[in-house]
N, C-alpha and C positions, 0 to 999 in steps of 0.2 A: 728423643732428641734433646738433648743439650737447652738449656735457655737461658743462653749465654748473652748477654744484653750489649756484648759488645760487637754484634754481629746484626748486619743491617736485613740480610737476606742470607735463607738457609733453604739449600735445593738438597734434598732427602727422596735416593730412591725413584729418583723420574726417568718416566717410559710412558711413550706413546708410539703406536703403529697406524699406517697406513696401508690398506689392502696386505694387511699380513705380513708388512716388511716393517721392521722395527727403525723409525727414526731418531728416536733416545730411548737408550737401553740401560736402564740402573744408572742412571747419573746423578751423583752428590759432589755439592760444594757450598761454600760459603762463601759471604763478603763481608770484612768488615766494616763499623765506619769510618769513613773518609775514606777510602778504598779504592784504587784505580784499579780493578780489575776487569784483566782482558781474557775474552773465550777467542780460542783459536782453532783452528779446524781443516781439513781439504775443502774443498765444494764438495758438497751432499755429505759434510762429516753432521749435519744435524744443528748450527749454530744457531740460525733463524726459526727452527721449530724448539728450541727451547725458550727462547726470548716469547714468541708467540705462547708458551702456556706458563711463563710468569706472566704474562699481561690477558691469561686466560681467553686470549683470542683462539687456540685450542684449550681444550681440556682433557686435561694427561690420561691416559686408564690407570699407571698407579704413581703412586710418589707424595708428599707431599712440599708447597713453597711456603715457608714462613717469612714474615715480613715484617718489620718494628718501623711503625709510622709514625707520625712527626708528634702524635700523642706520645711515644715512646712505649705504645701497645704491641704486642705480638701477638698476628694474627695470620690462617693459613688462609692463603689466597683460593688455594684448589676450589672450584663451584660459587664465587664471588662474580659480578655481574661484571663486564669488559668497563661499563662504562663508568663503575664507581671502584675501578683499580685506580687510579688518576685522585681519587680523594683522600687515600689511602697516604698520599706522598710519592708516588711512582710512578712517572712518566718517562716517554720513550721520542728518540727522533727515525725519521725512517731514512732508508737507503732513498728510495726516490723525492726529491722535497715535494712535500705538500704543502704548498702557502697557497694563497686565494688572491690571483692575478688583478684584479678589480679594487684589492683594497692596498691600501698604503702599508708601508714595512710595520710602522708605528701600528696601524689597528690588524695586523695580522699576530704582530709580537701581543697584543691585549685579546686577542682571543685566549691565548692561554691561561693570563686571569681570573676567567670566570669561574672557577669555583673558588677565587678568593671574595666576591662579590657577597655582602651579608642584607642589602636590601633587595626587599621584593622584588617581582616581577612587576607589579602593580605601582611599587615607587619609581622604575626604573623607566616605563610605561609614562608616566606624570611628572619625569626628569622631577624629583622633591630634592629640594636644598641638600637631603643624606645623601641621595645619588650623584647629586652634582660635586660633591665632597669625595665620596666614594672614587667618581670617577679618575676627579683631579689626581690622588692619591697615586692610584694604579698608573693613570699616565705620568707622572713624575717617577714613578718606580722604572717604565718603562724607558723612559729617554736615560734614567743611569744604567740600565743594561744595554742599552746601547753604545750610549759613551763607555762602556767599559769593550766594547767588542770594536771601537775606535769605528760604526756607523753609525750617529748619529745625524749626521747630516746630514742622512737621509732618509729622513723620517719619514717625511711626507711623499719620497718618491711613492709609484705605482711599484708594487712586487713583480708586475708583468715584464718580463726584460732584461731582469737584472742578473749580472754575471753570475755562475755559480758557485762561486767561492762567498758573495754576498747572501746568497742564498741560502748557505749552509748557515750563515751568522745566523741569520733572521730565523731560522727556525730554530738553532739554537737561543736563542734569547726567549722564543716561545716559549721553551720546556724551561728553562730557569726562570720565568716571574710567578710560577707558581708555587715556589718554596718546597720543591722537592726532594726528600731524603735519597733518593736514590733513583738515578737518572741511567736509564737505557739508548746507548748508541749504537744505531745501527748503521755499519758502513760509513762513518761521519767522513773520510779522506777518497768514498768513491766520487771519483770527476775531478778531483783539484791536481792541482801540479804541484812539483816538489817545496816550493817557496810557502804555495798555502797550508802544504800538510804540514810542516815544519810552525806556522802561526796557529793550527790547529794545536798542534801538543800546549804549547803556552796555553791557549784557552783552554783546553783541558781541566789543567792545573789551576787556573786560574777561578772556576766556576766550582772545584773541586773546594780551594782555600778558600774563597769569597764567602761559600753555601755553605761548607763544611759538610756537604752532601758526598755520597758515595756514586760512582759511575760502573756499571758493565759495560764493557765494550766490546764490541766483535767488530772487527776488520779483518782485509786481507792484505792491509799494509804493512808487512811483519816491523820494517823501522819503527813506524810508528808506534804499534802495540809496545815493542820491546824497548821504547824511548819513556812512553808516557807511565804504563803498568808497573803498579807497584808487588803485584800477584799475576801471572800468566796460567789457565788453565784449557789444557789441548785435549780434545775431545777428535775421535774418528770413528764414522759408521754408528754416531748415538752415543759411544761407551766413553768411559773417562778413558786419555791414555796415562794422565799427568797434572800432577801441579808446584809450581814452583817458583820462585822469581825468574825475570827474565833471561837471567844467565843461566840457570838451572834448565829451564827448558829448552835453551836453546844447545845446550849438551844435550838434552836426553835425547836415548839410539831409537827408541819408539818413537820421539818426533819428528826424529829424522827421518826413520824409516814411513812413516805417514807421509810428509811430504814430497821427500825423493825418492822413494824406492826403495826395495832392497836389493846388494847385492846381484842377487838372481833373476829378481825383475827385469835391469838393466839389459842383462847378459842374452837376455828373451828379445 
C-alpha cells in the first residue's frame, strides 16, 4: 500500500466473518485529511462491524487499517489493544449515548481528557499545584467546547435527564477535547428531529474546521450524509458497492439497487 501522508486512514482488504457468514468481505477505502467521509449501507450491509475493527473492538481475519496519528506516524491498527486506539488520535461516539447520569455535563465532557493528563496518578491523588494547573487548563478547554456547541450554560446541570439532542452535544464534545485526528460517528442524527439533524451538519463542519481532524460517518440519515460528506462510500452484505461524491452516489444503479430494489424484486 501506498504511503501516501495525505491520507488519515487506509482500510486495505478487510474481512471478517461470523459463524461462516462474511460480514465485510475485501473492503478497501481511504480517508483523507480533513475528510468528511460518510459509509453508507442497507441494515446488515456491515457498517458497524467495520467501525468495530478499526477501533479493534473486533479483529478482522484479513485486511489491514493504517492509521497516521497526531505524531504524523503510520501505523497498522490490526492486533493493537481497544484501549490504547484512543492514544493513537482516534475516537468514536456511539449510536446509544453513553454519558454517566451522576456526573455533571462539564466532568462527563473531562472524562474524555484523560489521556491528555501528563501528571501522575500520585500528583493527581495529592491535587500538587501541576495538577491543580493541569486541571484548570482542561477545564477551560472544556467550557470553550461547550460554548462553541452553544451549552455552556449547562455546565453544571446533571447529564441525568437531559433532552437528546443535548445529549448528542455532550458526548460529542467528549470525543473532541482529546485532540483527535480522526473522529468516528456513529449514528450521530439517531433520535433527533429534523431541526436538530440540520444543527448537527453545522457541527460537523464545524469540529471538522475547528480540529482540522477528519470524521467517518455512518448514518442512515441519507440528507444528512449526502449534505455534510465530502466522499460517500456504499458498501452491501460487507463488499464495496461504490465510491464517490455525494452526487455520484447517489446516481449510482448499484446503490440504488441496494436500497430499493431491483426491477424484479418489486414485481415479486
Amino acid at each position: 500500500m501506498s504511503k501516501n501522508t495525505n491520507h488519515v486512514l487506509e482500510v486495505k482488504n478487510l474481512s471478517i466473518a461470523f459463524g461462516g457468514l462474511k460480514a465485510v468481505d475485501d473492503l478497501s477505502f481511504e480517508i483523507k485529511e480533513r475528510e468528511i467521509f460518510g459509509l453508507i449501507g442497507p441494515n446488515g450491509a456491515g457498517k458497524t462491524t467495520v467501525f468495530n475493527c478499526i477501533t479493534q473492538f473486533y479483529k478482522p481475519d484479513n485486511g489491514e487499517i493504517y492509521f497516521t496519528n497526531n505524531k504524523n506516524e503510520r501505523t497498522n491498527l490490526v492486533g493493537q489493544q481497544v484501549h490504547k486506539i484512543i492514544d493513537q488520535g482516534l475516537v468514536r461516539t456511539f449510536q446509544n449515548v453513553e454519558l454517566i447520569n451522576e456526573l455533571t455535563i462539564l466532568e462527563n465532557v473531562l472524562i474524555g481528557a484523560h489521556i491528555s493528563f501528563t501528571s501522575g496518578l500520585l500528583a493527581q491523588a495529592f491535587n500538587t499545584k501541576k495538577a491543580q494547573l493541569e486541571e484548570a487548563e482542561l477545564r477551560e478547554k472544556a467550557m470553550r467546547i461547550l460554548t462553541s456547541l452553544e451549552i455552556d450554560h449547562l455546565a453544571d446541570a446533571y447529564a441525568g435527564g437531559l433532552p437528546y439532542g443535548i445529549s448528542k452535544k455532550v458526548e460529542l464534545a467528549r470525543a473532541v477535547i482529546s485532540d483527535p485526528k480522526l473522529i468516528i460517528l456513529d449514528e450521530p442524527a439517531a433520535g433527533l428531529n429534523d431541526v436538530e439533524t440540520m444543527q448537527l451538519v453545522e457541527m460537523i463542519r464545524k469540529i471538522r474546521d475547528d480540529l482540522g481532524c477528519s470524521i467517518l460517518l455512518v448514518e442512515h440519515d441519507m440528507r444528512l450524509v449526502m449534505e455534510v460528506s465530502d466522499t460517500v462510500c456504499a458498501i452491501n452484505f460487507g463488499k464495496h458497492l461504490a465510491t464517490g461524491s455525494p452526487k455520484e452516489i447517489q446516481q449510482n444503479k448499484a446503490v440504488q439497487e441496494a436500497y430499493l430494489g431491483t426491477k424484479e424484486e418489486e414485481d415479486e
